[in-house]
N, C-alpha and C positions, 0 to 999 in steps of 0.2 A: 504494500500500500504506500509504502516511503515512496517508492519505486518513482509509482503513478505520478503523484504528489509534484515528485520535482519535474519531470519530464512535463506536466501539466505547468509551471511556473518558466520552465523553457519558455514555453509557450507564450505566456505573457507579456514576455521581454519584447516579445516582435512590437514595433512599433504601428504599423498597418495592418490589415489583414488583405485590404487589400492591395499595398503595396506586395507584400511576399507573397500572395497567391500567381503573382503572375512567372513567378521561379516555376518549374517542373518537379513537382514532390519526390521525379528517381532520378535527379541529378546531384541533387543532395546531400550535405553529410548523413550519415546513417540517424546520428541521435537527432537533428535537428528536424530531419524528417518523422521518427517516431514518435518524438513531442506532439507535432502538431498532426498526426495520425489519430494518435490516440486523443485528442485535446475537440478534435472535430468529432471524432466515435462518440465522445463520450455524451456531448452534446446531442446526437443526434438519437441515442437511444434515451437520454431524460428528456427529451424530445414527443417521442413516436413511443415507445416504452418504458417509462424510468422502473416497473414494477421487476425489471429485465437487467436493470445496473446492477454488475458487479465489482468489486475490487480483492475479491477472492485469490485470485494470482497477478501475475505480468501479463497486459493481454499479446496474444500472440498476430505478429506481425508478417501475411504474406504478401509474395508480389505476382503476378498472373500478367499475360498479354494476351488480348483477343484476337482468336486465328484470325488467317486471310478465308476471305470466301471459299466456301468448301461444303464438305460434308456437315462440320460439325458449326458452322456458321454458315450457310445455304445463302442468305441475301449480301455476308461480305460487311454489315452494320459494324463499324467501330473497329475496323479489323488495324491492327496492329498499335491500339492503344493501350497504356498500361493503366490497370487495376489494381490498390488494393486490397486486402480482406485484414478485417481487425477486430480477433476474437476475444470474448471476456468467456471466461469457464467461470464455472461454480461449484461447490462443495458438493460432491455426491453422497458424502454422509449424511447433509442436512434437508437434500432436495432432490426430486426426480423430475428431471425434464426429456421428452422427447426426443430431441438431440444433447450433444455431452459439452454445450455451450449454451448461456444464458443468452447468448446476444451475440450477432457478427455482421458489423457493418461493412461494406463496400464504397470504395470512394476513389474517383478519378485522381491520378496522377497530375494529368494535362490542367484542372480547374477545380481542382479542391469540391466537386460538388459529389456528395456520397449520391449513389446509384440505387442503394436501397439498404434496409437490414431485417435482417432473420433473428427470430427469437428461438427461445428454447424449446417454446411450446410446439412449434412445427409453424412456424404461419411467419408472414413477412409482410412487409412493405414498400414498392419500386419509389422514388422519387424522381420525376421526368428532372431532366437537366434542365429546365426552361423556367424551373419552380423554386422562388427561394423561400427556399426549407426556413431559413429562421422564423421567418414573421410567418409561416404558416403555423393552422390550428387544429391538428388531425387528433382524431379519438382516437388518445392514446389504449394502447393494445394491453388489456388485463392479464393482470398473474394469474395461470391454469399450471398446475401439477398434473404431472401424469403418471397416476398410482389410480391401480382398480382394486379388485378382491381379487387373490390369488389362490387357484385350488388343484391340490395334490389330485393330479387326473388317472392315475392308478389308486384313488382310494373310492369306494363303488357307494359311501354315505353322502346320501344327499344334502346332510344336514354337517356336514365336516364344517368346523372353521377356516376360513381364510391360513392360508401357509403365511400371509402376513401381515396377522390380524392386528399386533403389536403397534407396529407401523403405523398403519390405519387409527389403530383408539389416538398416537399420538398425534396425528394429522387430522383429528377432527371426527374420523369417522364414527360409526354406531349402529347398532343390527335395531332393524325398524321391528313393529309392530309384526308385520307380514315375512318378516326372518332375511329379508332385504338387508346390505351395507347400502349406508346412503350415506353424504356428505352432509354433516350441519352448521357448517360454517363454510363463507367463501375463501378458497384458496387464498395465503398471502404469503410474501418470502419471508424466508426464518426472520427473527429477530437480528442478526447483526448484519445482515443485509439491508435488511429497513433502514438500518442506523447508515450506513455507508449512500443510500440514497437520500436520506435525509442531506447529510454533508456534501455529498455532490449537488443536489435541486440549490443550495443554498449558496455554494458557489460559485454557481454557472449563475446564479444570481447577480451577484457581488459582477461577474464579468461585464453581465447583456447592461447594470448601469454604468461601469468603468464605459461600455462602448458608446451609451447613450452621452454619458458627460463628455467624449473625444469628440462625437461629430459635433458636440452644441459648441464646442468650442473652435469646430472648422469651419462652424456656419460662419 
């Protein structure tokens, strides 16, 4: 989390955003560009998902280029621009999600404009390059776990308990009336996750008026 922290205060130092966005994010020194990789990720998922921030590890940083027209690109769209991908993982001891990362954003090299991000829960969001994502207002995407009732399929009792009923009482669940697991509360991320989104919403805070006081003073 130190980690984050500073590479996020890199970040700060830039005096523009829009002055340094017009550099190529892979020509770049490695740390200067991971600052503001992650610094843009993190934004865009207290954004579109904050239920979905993590600072559980380092997020992990790749780099992709879109084939030329072909098989695997048919119309030739973006072919030979560099991409992004910039993952936050999560504790699997504390949470199950659908893929084995909370959040992984996409973001253009050439214009700093993310291309979209995937959540944990299986579901995502494209953002057109033509759209600026800040001042946009999307409903943000709710915290879903994906934990069901698990049952031993060589045991022939219909009435078995869940293989991970444990789990379950701890996450909320509880056998109905009708002999049903149902959920009685809505999913939400463990508690020092909360805490780690709390301190990020509150920062990215602190930032958007740092930016709102810079342009009042370009006006």
């Amino acid at each position: 989390m130190k980690n984050i922290k500073q590479l996020l205060i890199v970040a700060l130092l830039c005096t523009s955003y829009n002055t340094i966005k017009s550099q190529n994010l892979s020509i770049m020194p490695i740390a200067k560009r991971d600052s503001i990789l992650i610094s843009i990720s993190k934004e865009v998922i207290l954004k579109y998902g904050p239920d979905y921030y993590r600072e559980y590890s380092q997020p992990i940083i790749e780099q992709s280029i879109v084939p030329p027209k072909g098989e695997i690109n048919p119309t030739g769209l973006n072919a030979g621009r560099v991409i992004y991908s910039v993952t936050f993982l999560y504790d699997k001891t504390e949470e199950t999600m659908e893929w084995d990362y909370a959040a992984k954003v996409n973001i253009w090299a050439d214009t700093w404009q993310p291309a979209g991000v995937n959540f944990g829960n299986g579901f995502g969001r494209g953002i057109p390059e033509n759209v600026d994502w800040r001042n946009a207002t999307p409903n943000p995407m709710r915290y879903h776990e994906s934990i069901i009732p698990l049952y031993d399929i060589n045991n022939p009792d219909p009435n078995q308990e869940p293989v991970n009923k444990d789990e379950l009482l701890r996450r909320g669940w509880k056998r109905s009336n009708n002999g049903q697991w149902e959920r009685t509360r809505p999913d939400a991320p463990p508690a020092e996750a909360q805490r780690a989104i709390r301190r990020a919403q509150e920062d990215m805070r602190r930032r958007e008026a740092e930016r709102e006081k810079n342009r009042d003073k370009q006006d």
